[in-house]
C-alpha positions as CSV (number, residue, x, y, z in Angstrom):
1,X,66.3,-174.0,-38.5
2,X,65.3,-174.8,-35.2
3,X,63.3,-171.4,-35.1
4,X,61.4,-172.0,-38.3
5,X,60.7,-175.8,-37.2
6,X,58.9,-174.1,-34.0
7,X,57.3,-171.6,-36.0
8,X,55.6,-174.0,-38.6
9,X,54.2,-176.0,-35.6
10,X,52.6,-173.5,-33.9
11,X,51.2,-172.2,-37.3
12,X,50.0,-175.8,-37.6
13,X,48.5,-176.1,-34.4
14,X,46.6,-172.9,-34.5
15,X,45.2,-174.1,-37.8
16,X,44.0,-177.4,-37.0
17,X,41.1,-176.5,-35.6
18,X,40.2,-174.2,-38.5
19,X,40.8,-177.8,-40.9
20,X,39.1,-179.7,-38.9
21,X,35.8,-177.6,-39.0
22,X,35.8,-177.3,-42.7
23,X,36.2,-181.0,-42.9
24,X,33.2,-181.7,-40.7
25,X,31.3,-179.2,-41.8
26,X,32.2,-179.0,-45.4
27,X,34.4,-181.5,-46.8
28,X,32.6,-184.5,-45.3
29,X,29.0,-183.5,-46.4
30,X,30.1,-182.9,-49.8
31,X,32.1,-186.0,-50.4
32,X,29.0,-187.8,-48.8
33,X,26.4,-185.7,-51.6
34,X,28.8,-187.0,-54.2
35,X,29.3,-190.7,-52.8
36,X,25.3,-190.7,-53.0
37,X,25.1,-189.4,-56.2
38,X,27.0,-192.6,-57.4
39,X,25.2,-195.1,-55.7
40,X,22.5,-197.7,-57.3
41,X,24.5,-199.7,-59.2
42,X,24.1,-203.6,-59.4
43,X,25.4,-205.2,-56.3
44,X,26.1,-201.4,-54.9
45,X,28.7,-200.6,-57.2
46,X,29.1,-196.8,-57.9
47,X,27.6,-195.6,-61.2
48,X,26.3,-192.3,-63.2
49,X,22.9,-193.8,-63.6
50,X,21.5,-190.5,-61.4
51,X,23.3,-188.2,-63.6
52,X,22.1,-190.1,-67.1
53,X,18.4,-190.4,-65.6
54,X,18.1,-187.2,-65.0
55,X,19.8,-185.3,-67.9
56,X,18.2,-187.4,-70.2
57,X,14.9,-187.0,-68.9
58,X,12.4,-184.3,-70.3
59,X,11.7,-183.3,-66.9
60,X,15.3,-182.3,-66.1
61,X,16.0,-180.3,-69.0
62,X,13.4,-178.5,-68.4
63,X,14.2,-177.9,-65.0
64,X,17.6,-177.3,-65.7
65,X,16.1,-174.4,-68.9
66,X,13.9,-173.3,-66.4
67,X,16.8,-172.2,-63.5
68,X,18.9,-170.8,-66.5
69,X,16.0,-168.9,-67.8
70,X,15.8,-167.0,-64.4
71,X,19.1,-166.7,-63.6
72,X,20.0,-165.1,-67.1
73,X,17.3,-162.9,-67.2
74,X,17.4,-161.3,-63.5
75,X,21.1,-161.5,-63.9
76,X,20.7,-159.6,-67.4
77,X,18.0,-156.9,-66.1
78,X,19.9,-156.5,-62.8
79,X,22.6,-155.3,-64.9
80,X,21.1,-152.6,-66.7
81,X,19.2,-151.4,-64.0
82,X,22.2,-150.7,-62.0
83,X,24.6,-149.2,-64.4
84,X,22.6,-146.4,-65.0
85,X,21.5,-146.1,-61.2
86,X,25.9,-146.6,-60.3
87,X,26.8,-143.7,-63.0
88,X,24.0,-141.1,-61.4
89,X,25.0,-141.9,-58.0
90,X,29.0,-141.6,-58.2
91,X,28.2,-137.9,-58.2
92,X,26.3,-135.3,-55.9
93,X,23.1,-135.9,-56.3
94,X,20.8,-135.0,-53.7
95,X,19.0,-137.8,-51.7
96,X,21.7,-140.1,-52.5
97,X,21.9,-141.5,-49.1
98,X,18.5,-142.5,-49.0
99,X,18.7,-144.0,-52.6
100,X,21.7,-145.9,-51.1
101,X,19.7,-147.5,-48.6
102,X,17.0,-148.4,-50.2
103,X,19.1,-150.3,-52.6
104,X,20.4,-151.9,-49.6
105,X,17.1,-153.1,-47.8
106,X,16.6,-156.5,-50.4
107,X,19.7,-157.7,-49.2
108,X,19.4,-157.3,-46.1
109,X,16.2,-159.2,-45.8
110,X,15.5,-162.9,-45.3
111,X,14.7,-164.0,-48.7
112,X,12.0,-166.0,-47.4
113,X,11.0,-162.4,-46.0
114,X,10.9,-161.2,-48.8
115,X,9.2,-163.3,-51.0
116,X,6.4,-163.3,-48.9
117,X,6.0,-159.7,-49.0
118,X,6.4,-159.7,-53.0
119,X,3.6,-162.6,-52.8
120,X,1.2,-160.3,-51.0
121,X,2.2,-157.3,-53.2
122,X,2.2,-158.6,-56.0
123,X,-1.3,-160.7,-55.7
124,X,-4.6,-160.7,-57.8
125,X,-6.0,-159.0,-55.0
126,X,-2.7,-157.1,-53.5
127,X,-1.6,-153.6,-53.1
128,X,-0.2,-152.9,-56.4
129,X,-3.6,-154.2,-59.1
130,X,-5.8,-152.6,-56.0
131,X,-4.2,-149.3,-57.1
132,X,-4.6,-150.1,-60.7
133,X,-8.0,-151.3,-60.9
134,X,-9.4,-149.5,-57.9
135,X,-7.0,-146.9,-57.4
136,X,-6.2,-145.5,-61.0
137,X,-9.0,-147.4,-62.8
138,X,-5.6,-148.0,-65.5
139,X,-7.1,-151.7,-66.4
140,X,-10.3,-153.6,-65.7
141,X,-8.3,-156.6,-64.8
142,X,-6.1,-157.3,-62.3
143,X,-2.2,-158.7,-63.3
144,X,-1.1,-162.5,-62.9
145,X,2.0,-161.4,-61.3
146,X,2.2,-164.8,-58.9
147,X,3.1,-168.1,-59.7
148,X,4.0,-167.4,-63.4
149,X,7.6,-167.0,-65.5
150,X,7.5,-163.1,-65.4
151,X,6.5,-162.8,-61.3
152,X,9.5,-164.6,-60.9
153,X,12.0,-162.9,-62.4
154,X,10.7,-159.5,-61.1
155,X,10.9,-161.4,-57.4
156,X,14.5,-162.3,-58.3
157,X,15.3,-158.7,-60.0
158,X,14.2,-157.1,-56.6
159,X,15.9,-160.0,-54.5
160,X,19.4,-160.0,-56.1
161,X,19.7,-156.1,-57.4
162,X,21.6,-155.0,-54.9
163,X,24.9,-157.4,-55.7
164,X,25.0,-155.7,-58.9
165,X,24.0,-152.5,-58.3
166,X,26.8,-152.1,-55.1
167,X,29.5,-153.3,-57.3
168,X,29.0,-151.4,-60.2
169,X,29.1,-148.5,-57.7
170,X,31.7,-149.1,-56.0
171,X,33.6,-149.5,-59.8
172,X,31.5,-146.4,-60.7
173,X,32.7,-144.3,-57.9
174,X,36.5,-145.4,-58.9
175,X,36.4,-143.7,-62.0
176,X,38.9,-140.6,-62.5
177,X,36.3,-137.8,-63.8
178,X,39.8,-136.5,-65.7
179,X,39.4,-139.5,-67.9
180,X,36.2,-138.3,-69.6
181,X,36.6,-134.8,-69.4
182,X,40.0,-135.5,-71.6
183,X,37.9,-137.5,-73.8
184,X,35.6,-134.6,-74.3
185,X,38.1,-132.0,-74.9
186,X,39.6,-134.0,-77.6
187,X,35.7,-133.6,-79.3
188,X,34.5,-136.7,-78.4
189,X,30.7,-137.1,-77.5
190,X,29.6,-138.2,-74.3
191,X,28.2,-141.1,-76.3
192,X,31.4,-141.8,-77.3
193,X,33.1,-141.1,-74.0
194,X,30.4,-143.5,-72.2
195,X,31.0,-146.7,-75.3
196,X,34.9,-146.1,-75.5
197,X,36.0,-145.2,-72.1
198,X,33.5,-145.5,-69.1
199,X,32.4,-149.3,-70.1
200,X,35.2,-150.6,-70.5
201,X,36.7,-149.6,-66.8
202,X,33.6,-150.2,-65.9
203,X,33.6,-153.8,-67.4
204,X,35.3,-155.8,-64.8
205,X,32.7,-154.5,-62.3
206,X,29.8,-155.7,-64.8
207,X,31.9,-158.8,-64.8
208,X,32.4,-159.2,-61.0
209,X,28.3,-158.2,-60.5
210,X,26.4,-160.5,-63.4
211,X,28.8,-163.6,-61.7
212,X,27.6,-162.5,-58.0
213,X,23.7,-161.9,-59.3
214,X,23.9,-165.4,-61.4
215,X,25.1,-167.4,-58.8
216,X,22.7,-166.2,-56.6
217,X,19.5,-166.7,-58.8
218,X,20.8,-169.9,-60.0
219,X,21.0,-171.5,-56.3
220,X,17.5,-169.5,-55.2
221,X,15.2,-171.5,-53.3
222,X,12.6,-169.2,-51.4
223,X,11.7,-167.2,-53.5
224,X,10.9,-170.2,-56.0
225,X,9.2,-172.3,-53.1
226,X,7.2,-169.5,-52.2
227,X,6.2,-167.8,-55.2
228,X,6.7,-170.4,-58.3
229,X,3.8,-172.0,-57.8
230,X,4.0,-175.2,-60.3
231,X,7.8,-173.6,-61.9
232,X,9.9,-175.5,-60.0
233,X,13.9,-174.4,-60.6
234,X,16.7,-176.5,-59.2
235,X,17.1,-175.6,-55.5
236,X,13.3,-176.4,-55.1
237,X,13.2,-179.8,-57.4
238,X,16.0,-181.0,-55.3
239,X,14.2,-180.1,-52.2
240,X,11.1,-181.7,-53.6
241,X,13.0,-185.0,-55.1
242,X,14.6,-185.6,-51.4
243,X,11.8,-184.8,-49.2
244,X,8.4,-185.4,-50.7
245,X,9.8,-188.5,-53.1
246,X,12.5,-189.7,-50.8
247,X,14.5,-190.1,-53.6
248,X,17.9,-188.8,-52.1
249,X,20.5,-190.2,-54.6
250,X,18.7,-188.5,-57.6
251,X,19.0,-185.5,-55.4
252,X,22.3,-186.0,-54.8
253,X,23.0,-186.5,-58.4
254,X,21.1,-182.8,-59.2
255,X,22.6,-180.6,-56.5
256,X,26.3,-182.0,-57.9
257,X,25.0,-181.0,-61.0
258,X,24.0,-177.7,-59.2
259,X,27.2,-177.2,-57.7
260,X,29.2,-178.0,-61.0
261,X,27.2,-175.6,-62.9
262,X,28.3,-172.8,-60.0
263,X,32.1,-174.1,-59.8
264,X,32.9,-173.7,-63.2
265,X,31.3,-170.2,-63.9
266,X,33.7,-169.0,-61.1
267,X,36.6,-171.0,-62.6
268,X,36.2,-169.2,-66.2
269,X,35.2,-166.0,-64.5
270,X,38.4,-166.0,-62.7
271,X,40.2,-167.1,-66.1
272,X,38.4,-164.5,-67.7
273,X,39.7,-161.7,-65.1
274,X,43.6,-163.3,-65.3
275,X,43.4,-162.7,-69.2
276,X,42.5,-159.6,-69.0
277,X,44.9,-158.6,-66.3
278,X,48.4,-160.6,-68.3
């Protein structure tokens, strides 16, 4: 007993410090976003004021439609760009280390990187309606790429692609070829095989990569600071409500909102997974 007593405090000792880092650096701003959130009630009494204001307001719905709009629809694109892209790749196929790479280079650079390069690409007068109207003579025109609906969910597609696209290779590359060739044997078609038998092992990985692309387009804020122009999602009206309007409790109220929004797709993701796996 005396053994296990000693053990259990040095376990506690060497993880105090770990506690007391997330408390300071976690814990303690969050409870304090929160506490915020509540205030401005009569005589400073705690209230959901914030929360009404803002939900109730036509400006916050469509704020909030806005940031669901581009989440859904990179998350939804991302997706079936990178099923197709995982399934050619889990084979030899030559340049596949390059294609690998590539894939890799939007994650690995700042987003605010990024979005300034898509800006400058993307432009009236960029490289890409240069080669169109100049280039190709393909339209008299050039594209409104920037600052509109569309631009931005191409600047999130090529911004968050790669959390879907890794996982669903990683799934891809999983797969036990034996599986399909059975299925073919047995005079199934390689439709068939691909509906009844590659998607659904594949379906926890289109699971695990919508959640990670979602939750990453749903909290974006470069991209939308840079590039949205008068579309301002979530991340950037918060920014906007607590710097520019000094309005920091109505902030507060919106990045709980923010952060509820993100908890509870993880909570019925990870539901999701349990059911599948009982």
């Amino acid at each position: 007993m005396a053994a296990r007593r000693q053990f259990d405090l040095v376990g506690g000792i060497l993880v105090l410090p770990l506690v007391i880092f997330l408390a300071l650096a976690f814990f303690y701003p969050l409870a304090l976003t929160v506490f915020q959130s509540l205030e401005g009630g009569r005589h400073g009494s705690l209230t959901l004021l914030n929360y009404v204001q803002f939900l109730e307001s036509r400006q916050g719905q469509g704020v909030l439609l806005l940031t669901l709009l581009l989440a859904v629809s990179s998350t939804v694109l991302a997706l079936m760009l990178s099923l197709p892209l995982a399934l050619l790749l889990r084979g030899e196929l030559p340049g596949k280390s390059a294609i690998q790479f590539l894939m890799m280079i939007p994650a690995v650079i700042p987003a605010l990187v990024g979005a300034l390069g898509l800006l400058f690409l993307y432009d009236r007068t960029g490289w890409l309606n240069y080669l169109l109207v100049r280039g190709l003579h393909i339209i008299r025109h050039p594209l409104t790429i920037d600052y509109t609906i569309p631009g931005l969910i191409l600047f999130y597609l090529w911004m968050f692609f790669p959390y879907a696209a890794l996982v669903l290779l990683s799934g891809a590359s999983a797969l036990d070829p034996a599986l399909e060739e059975a299925g073919l044997v047995l005079g199934a078609s390689p439709r068939e095989v691909f509906r009844w038998i590659v998607l659904p092992l594949l379906r926890p990985s289109l699971w695990a990569g919508g959640v990670l692309v979602f939750l990453q387009a749903f909290g974006a804020f470069s991209i939308p600071l840079i590039a949205g122009g008068n579309y301002q999602p979530l991340a950037v009206r918060i920014y906007t409500v607590a710097t520019v309007f000094l309005e920091w409790h109505q902030a507060s109220a919106m990045a709980v909102i923010m952060g509820l929004v993100q908890v509870a797709l993880i909570v019925a993701y990870r539901r999701i997974q349990g059911s599948r796996t009982t």
